[in-house]
C-alpha positions, 0 to 999 in steps of 0.5 A, a space after each residue: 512537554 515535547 512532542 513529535 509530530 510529522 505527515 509524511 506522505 509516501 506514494 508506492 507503486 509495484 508491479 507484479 512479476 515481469 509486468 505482466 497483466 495478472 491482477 483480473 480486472 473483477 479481483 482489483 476492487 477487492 485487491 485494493 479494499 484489502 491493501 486499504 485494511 492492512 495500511 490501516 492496521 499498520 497505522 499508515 493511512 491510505 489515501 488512494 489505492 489503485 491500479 491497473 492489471 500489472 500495477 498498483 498505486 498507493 498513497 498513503 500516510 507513512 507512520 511515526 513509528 514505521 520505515 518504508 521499508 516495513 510498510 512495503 514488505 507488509 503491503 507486498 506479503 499480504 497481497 501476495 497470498 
């Protein structure tokens, strides 16, 4: 039987808005723990997730069955509210 295998790995980076510096330097660990949770619920494995008070970084493993652009589009709403 076949099978389809593959390992993709995608590194993202958004900023917020204008770049400016508003991610509390207090709220990033819990910021990036929670990215970490929803990439894990959506089957795209993180590697790293990180960054500064205007950026964040996140390398993960892209899934089978998901686009990029659905990874992103989940990863941007989630930590948006």
């Amino acid at each position: 039987m076949a099978r389809s295998l593959s390992h993709v790995l995608i590194h993202v980076i958004f900023s917020t808005k204008h770049r400016e510096p508003t991610i509390p330097a207090d709220l990033r660990p819990e910021l990036f723990k929670y990215l970490a949770g929803t990439l894990r619920s959506i089957e795209c494995p993180p590697l790293q997730v990180s960054g500064t008070g205007d950026h964040i970084h996140a390398c993960l493993q892209l899934s089978r069955t998901k686009a990029i652009a659905q990874v992103i589009e989940e990863m941007k709403t989630s930590s948006s509210k």
